[in-house]
N, C-alpha and C positions, 0 to 999 in steps of 0.2 A: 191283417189290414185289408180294406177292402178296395181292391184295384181299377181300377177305370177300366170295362170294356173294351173301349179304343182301346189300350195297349195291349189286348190281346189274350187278357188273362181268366177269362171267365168263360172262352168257348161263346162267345156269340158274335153274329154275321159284324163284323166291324173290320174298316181295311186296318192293315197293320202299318205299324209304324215305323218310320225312318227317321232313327237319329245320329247326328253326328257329333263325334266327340271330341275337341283338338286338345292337344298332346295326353289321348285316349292310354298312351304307352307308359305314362311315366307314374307316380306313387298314386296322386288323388282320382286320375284319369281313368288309371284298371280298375280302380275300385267301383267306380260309377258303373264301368264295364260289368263286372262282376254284379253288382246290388240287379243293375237291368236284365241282364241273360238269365238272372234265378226267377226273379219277382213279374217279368212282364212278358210277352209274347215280341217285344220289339223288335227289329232290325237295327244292326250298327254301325254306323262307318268312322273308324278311328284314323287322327290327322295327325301324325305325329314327327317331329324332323328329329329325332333320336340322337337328343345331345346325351352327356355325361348321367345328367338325372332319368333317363328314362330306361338305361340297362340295355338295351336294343330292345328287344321283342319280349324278354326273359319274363314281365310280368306276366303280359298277356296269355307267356306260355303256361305261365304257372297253374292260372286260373283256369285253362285247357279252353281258352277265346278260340284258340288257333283250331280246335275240332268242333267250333260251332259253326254252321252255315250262314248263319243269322249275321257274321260279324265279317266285316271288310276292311282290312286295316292297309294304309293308306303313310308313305312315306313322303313328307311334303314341310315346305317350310314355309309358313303363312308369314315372316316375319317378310317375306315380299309377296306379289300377287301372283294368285294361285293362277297357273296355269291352264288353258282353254282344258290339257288332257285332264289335269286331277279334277277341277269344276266337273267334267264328263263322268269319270271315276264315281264323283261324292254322288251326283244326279240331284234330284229332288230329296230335299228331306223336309219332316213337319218340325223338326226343333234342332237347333245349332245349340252345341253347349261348350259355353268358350273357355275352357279349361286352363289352355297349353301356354306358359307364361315361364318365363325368367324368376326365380322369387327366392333366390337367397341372398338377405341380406349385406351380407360379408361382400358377396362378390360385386354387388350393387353399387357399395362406398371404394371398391380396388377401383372398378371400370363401370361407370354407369352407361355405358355405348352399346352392352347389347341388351340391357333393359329395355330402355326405347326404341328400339330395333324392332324384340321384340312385344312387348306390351302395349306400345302406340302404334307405331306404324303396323305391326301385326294384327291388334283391333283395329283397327279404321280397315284393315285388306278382308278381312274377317265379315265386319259390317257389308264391305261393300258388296261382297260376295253375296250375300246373307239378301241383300237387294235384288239380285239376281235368280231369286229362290222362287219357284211359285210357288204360291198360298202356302208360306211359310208361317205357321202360327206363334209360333214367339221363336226369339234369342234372347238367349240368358246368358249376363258376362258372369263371373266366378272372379268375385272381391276379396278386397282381406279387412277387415278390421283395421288395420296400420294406415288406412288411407286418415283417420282421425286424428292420428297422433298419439301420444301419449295420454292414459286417461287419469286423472287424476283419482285419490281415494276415493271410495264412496261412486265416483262417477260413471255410467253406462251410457254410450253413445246410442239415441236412436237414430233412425234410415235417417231425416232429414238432416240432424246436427251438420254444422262446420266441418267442414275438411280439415285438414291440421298436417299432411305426411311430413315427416322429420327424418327422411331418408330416399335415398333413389329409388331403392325399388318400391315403396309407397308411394313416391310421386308419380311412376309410370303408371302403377293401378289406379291412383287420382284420375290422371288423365287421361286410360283408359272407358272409366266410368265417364268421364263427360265427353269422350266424343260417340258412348254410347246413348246419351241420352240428348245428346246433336240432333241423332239419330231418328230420335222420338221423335223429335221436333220439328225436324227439316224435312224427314223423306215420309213420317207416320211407318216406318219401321216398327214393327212390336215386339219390344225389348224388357228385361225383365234383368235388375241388378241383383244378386247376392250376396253379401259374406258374410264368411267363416272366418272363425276365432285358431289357433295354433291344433293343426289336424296331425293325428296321428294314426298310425295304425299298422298292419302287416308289408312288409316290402319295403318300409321306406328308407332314404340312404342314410347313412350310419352318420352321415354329418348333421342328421339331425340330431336335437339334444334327447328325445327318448331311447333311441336306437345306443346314441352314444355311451347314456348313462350306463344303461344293460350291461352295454360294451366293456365298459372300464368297471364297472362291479365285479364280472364276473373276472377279469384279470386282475382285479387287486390296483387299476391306477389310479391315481389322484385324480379328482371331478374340481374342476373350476368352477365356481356358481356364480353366476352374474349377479349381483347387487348393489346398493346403493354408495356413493363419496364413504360414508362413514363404514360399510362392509358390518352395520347392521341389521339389514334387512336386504332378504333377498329379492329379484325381479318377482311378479307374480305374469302366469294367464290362464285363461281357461280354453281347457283342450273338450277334443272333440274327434271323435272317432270317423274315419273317411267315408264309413257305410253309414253312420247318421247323417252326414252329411247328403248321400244319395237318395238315403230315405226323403231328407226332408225337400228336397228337389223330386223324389217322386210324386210326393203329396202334393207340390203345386200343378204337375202336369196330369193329378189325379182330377182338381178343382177345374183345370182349364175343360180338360174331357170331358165332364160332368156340367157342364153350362156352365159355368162361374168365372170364366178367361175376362171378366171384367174385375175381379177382386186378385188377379195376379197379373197380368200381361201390363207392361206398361206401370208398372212399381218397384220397389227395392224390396228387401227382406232382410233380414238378418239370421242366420241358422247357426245357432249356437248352443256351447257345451252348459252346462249348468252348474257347475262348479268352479271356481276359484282354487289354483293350485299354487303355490310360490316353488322357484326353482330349489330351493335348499328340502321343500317337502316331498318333491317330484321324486328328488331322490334317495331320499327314506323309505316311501312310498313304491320304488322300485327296486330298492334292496329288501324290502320285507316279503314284495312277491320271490323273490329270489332265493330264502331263506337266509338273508346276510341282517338280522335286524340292526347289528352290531357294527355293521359297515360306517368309520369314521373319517375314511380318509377321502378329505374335503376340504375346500376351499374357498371362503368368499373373496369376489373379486371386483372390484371397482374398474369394469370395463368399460362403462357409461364415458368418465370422464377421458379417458383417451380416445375413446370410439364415439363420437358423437353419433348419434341415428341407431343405438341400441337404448330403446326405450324399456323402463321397467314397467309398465304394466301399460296394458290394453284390457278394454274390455265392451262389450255390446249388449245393448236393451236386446231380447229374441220374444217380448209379449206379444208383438204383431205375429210372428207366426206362432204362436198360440192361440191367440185371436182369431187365426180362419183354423183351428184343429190340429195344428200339430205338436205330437207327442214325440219325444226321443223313445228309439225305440229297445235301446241299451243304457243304461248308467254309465256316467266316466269310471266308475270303480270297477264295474265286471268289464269294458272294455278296454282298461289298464290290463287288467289281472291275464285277460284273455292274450291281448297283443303281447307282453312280456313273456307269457309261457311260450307262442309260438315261438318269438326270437333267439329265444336258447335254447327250441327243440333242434336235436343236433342235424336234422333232414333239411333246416333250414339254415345251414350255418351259412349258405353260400351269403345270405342276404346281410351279413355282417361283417364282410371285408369289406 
C-alpha cells in the first residue's frame, strides 16, 4: 500500500503526525493502535477511561504500545469535559479519532443512562475539545450500521438513507452522528462519519458472539443462535476484521495527505466486510476452523420477540469507498480462519475468560 508521506512512512522531510485515539485501550481502539505504529511513522495519544471492556492497559500491552515512544496513553473520561491538565497532556493533534463509546447492546436495553453519558454527552465534550485544536485537519466519529435499523432482505443502507435505530445503544450513535454534523455546520468544524458493520478480531471480550462461539465449541456447550418468531432462519451480518477497518481509515487519511481532504473531510463512509454471514453459519464456520465439523450442539432461538432492539440483520452499501480506491486488504475467510486460530492458541488463553 502506498502510504502518504505525511505519516511518515516513506523517509521524506514531512512533520509527523499526531493522532488521538479515544478509548485507544479497549478491542477496535488497540487495533487502530497497532494497524498505525506498523504502517505509519505517526505519533499517538490514547484516551481511554478503562471500564470493563477495555481490560486496563492489557491490550496495548500485548501489542508492546507500551515500549513504543511514539504512543501516550492517557487515562481520562471524556463522558464529562476534559480537563485543562489532560487537553495539556493530548496537546495539538492533526486528527481526533472518536472511537471510545458504550456499544453493547444488552446492557444498553438493562440501563440506557451510561450510553448517553457516554456517546452523547461524550461526543459533544469530544467535539468541543476538538474546537479547541489548532489547524485540526479532520475528526472522524466511529458509527455502526445499527444507527438504520434493521435492514430489510435484499436491502444495503447507503451514507445518506434514513436513520431507523431500534435500540439505545443505536439511538446514542444516532445522536452522536448529528451532533457531529451540528458541527459541520455551526462551528465549519471538519468532521468525517464512518461505519462499520459487526467487527471482529484478536482481543476482543468473550461476550462477543465470535469469541463466545470458539468459547463453547471448544467446551462442548450449547450455542444459542438468534433467529427469527418461527426459529427458521437465523439473524444474518457481515463482519469485518478491526485491522480492515484501520486500513480503511488509513486510506482516507492517505487521500486527505495527498491533496484530496475535499473527497473526505466533511462526508460519511461506510467501511465494510463483504460478505454476508448468518449466525447458525458463523458457527459451522467456526467449528470447521476448529476441526469440530460435526459440532451439533445448537440452538435456534427466538430472542427478537422477547428482546425487542435485537434486530436480524443489518447491512451497508461500502461502493463509495470503493469509489475513491479502497480495497479490503484481507478476506473475511482468511481473517476468520486467522482470528479463530489465535483464540485457541493456548499463549492466548488469558483473552478468553
Amino acid at each position: 500500500m502506498n502510504l502518504s508521506p505525511i505519516l511518515g512512512d516513506l523517509g521524506m522531510p514531512a512533520k509527523k503526525k499526531r493522532i488521538l485515539i479515544t478509548g485507544g485501550a479497549g478491542f477496535v481502539g488497540h487495533h487502530f493502535c497497532e494497524h498505525f505504529l506498523r504502517n505509519t511513522g505517526s505519533d499517538i495519544v490514547v484516551l481511554d477511561k478503562l471500564t470493563y471492556a477495555a481490560k486496563g492497559f492489557d491490550r496495548l500491552r500485548d501489542i508492546k504500545a507500551f515500549d513504543d515512544k511514539r504512543v501516550l496513553v492517557l487515562s481520562g473520561d471524556f463522558s464529562k469535559p476534559l480537563s485543562e491538565g489532560i487537553k495539556q497532556e493530548i496537546g495539538n493533534v492533526d486528527y481526533i479519532f472518536h472511537i471510545g463509546a458504550e456499544s453493547h447492546v444488552d446492557n444498553s436495553i438493562i440501563d440506557p443512562e451510561p450510553f448517553v453519558h457516554s456517546n452523547v454527552l461524550g461526543t459533544m465534550h469530544m467535539l468541543n475539545f476538538a474546537r479547541e485544536v489548532k489547524k485540526l485537519t479532520c475528526f472522524f466519529y466511529f458509527s455502526t450500521d445499527e444507527v438504520f435499523g434493521p435492514a430489510p432482505e435484499g436491502v444495503s443502507y447507503k451514507e445518506d438513507d434514513a436513520q431507523n435505530p431500534s435500540n439505545p445503544y443505536s439511538a446514542t450513535k444516532s445522536g452522536g452522528e448529528m451532533l457531529v454534523k451540528s458541527y459541520r455546520n455551526t462551528y465549519r468544524l471538519p468532521c468525517t462519519i464512518t461505519r462499520s458493520m459487526n467487527i471482529f478480531g484478536e482481543r476482543q471480550h468473550p461476550e462477543k458472539f465470535i469469541p463466545m462461539v470458539a468459547k463453547k465449541i471448544m467446551r462442548d456447550e450449547k450455542i444459542y443462535v438468534h433467529s427469527n418468531a418461527n426459529k427458521t432462519k437465523a439473524g444474518s451480518r457481515f463482519y469485518i476484521h478491526a485491522r480492515n477497518v484501520a486500513d480503511g481509515y488509513m486510506h482516507l487519511l492517505n487521500l486527505i495527505e495527498s491533496g484530496k481532504a475535499s473527497s473526505v473531510v466533511n462526508n460519511d463512509f461506510h467501511i465494510t466486510g463483504e460478505k454476508e454471514v448468518d449466525n447458525l453459519e458463523m458457527v459451522k464456520l467456526i467449528a470447521k476452523i476448529l476441526g469440530k465439523e460435526n459440532y451439533k450442539n445448537y440452538e435456534l432461538v427466538d430472542f427478537h420477540s422477547s428482546r425487542p432492539g435485537h434486530d436480524l440483520r443489518y447491512a451497508l452499501d461500502g461502493s463509495k469507498m470503493e469509489s475513491i480506491g479502497w480495497k479490503l486488504p484481507k478476506t473475511f475467510d482468511q481473517s476468520l480462519t486467522k482470528t479463530i486460530e489465535w483464540m485457541v492458541d493456548k499463549k492466548n488463553a488469558r483473552w478468553m475468560v
